[in-house]
Backbone bond lengths (Angstrom), bond angles and torsions (degrees), N, CA, C in turn:
res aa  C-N    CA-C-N  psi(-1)  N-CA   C-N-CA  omega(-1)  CA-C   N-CA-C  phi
1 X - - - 1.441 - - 1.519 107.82 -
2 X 1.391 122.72 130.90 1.101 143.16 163.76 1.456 127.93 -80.02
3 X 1.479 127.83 99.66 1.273 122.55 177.38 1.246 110.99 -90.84
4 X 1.690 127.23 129.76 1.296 117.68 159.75 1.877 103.60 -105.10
5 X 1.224 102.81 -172.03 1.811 106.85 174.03 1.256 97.58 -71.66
6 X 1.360 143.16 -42.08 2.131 121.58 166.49 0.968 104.87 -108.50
7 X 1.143 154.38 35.89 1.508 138.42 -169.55 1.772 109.02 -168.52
8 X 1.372 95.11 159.79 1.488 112.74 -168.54 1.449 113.43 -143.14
9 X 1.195 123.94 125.39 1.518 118.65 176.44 1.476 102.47 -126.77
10 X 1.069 107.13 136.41 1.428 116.01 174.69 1.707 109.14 -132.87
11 X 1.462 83.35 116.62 1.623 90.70 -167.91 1.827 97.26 -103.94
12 X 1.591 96.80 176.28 1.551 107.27 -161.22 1.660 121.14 32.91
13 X 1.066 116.72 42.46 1.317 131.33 152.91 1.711 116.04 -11.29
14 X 1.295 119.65 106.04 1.700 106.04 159.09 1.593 91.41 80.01
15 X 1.613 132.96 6.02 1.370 114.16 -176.21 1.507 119.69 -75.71
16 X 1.460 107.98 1.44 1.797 120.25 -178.45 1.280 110.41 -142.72
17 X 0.746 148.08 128.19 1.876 149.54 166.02 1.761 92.40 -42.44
18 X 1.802 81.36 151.62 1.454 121.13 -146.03 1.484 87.01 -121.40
19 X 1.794 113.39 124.24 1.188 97.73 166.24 1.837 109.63 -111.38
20 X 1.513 125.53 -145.98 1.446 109.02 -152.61 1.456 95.30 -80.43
21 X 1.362 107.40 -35.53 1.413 131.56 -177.29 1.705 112.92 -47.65
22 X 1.010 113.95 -40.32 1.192 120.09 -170.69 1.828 108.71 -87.63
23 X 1.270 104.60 -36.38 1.881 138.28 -160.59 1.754 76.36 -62.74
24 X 1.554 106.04 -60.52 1.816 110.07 -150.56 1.656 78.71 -67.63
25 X 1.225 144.06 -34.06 1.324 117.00 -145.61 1.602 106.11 -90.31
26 X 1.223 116.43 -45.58 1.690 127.80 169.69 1.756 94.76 -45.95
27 X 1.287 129.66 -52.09 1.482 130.27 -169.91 1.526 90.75 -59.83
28 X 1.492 145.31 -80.96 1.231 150.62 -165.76 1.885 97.89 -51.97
29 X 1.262 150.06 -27.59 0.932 144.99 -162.38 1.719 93.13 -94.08
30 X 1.319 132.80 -34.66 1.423 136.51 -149.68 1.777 83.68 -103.34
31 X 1.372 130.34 -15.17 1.415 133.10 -159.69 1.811 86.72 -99.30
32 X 1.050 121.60 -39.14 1.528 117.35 -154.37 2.046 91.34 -101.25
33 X 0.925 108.96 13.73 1.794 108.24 -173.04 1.787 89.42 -149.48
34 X 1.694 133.80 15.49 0.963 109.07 137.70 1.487 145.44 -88.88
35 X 1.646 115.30 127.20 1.668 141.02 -173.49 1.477 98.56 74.05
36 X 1.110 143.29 50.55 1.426 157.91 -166.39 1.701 100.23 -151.04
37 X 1.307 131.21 -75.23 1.214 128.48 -151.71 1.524 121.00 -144.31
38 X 1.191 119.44 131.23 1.842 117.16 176.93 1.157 108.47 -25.24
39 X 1.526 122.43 150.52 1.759 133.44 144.81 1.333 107.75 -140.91
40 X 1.928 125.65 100.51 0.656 148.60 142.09 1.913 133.17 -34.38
41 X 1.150 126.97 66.21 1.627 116.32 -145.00 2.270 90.87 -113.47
42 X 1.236 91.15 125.81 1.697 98.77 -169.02 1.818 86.32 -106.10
43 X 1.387 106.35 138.25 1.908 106.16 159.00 0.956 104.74 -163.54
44 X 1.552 127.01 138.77 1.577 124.96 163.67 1.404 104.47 -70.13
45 X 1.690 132.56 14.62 1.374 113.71 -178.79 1.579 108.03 -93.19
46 X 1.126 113.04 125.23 1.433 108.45 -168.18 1.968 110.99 -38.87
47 X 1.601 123.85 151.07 1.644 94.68 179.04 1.992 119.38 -69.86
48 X 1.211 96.95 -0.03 1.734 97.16 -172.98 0.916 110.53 -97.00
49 X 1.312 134.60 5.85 1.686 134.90 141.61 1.777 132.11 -87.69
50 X 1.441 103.48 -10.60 1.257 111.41 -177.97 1.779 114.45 -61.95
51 X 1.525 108.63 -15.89 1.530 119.19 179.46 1.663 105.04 -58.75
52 X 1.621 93.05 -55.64 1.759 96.06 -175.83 1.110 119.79 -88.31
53 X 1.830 129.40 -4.64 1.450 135.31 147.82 1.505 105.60 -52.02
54 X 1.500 110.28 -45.69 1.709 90.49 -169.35 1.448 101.38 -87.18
55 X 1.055 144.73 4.90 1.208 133.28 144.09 1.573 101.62 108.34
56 X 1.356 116.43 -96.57 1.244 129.48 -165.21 1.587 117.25 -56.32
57 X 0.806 139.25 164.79 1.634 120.61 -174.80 1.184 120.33 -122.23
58 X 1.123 127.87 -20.56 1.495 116.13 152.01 1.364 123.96 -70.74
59 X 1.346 122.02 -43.94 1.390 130.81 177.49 1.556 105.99 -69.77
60 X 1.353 133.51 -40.24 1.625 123.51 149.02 1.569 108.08 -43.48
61 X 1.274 142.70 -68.89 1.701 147.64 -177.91 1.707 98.72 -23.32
62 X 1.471 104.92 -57.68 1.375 132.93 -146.36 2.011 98.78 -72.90
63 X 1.400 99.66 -51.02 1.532 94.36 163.05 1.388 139.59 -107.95
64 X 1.167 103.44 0.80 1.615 111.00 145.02 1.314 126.55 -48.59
65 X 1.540 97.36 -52.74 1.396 116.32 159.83 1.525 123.89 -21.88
66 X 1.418 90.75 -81.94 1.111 99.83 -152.29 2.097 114.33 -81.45
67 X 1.920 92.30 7.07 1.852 94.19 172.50 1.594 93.02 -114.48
68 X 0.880 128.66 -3.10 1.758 113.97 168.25 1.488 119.36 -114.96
69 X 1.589 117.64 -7.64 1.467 95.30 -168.67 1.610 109.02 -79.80
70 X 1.325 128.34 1.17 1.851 119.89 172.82 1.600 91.68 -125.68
71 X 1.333 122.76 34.02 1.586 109.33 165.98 1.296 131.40 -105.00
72 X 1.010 113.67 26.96 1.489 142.02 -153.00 1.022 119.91 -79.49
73 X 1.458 115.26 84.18 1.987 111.79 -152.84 2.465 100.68 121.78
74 X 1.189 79.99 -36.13 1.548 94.20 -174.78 1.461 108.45 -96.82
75 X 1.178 133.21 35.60 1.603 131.92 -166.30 1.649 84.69 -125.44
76 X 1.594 119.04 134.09 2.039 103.11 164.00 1.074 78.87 -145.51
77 X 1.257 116.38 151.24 1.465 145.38 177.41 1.496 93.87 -130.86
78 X 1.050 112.64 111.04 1.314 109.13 147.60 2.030 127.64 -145.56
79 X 1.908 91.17 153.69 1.345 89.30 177.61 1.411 135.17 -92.79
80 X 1.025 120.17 149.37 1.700 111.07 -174.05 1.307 121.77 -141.01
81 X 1.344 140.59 -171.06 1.894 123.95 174.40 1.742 66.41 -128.39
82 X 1.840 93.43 138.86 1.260 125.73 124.93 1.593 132.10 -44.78
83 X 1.593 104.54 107.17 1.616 86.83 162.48 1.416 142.58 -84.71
84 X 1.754 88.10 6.13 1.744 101.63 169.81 1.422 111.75 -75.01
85 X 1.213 119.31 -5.24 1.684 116.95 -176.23 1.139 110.11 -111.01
86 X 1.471 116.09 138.22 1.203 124.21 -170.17 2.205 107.51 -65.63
87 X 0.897 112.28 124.40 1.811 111.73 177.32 1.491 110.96 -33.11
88 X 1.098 118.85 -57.02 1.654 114.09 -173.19 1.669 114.60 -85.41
89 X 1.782 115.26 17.51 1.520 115.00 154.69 1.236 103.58 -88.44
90 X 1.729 98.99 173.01 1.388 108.44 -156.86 1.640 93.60 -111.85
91 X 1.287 138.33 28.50 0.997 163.70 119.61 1.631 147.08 -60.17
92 X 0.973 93.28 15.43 1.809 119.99 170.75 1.573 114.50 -73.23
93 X 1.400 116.85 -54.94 1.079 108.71 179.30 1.565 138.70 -84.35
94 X 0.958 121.65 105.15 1.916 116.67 -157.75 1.587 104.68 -103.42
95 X 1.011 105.43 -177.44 1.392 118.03 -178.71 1.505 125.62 -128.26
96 X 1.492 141.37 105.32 1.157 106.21 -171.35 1.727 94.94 -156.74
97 X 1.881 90.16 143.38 1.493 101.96 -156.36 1.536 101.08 -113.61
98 X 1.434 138.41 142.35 1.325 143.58 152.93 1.177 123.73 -82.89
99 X 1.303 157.39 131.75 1.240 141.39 161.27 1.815 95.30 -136.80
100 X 1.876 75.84 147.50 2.087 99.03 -166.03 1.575 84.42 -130.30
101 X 1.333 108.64 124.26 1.498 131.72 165.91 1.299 104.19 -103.79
């Protein structure tokens, strides 16, 4: 994770399981930088699985919340091929979303 003086990027997003400990702390970090400051968040996990990556379901509601509800125009998903993967794996195509609050 990258801190600047307004902004935050958090790259590889969701690349390891999240335990509660960690869940409450990203929630308190997205609580103290909401309508105040950028959050930059990079993941090849598509964004419509990040509900059941974060596990718990209110506390998923709660920071979903709080990186999409003014990003509206600021959400990109896009797909691309890896050139670390060989062409004929079935792993070429990834997924990966930005969102700027």
């Amino acid at each position: 994770m990258e801190i600047f003086e307004r902004g935050v990027i958090l790259d590889d997003f969701a690349i390891a399981p999240i335990n509660a400990s960690r869940r409450q702390d990203l929630l308190e970090l997205l609580e103290d930088r909401d309508d105040t400051r950028s959050t930059v968040i990079a993941s090849q996990l598509p964004h419509d699985l990040w509900h059941a990556y974060l596990g718990d379901p209110t506390v998923a509601d709660a920071i979903i919340d709080r990186l999409i509800h003014r990003a509206a125009g600021n959400v990109i998903q896009q797909r691309y091929d890896d050139e670390r993967v060989p062409p004929d794996s079935q792993l070429t195509d990834h997924n990966s979303i930005r969102i700027r609050v």
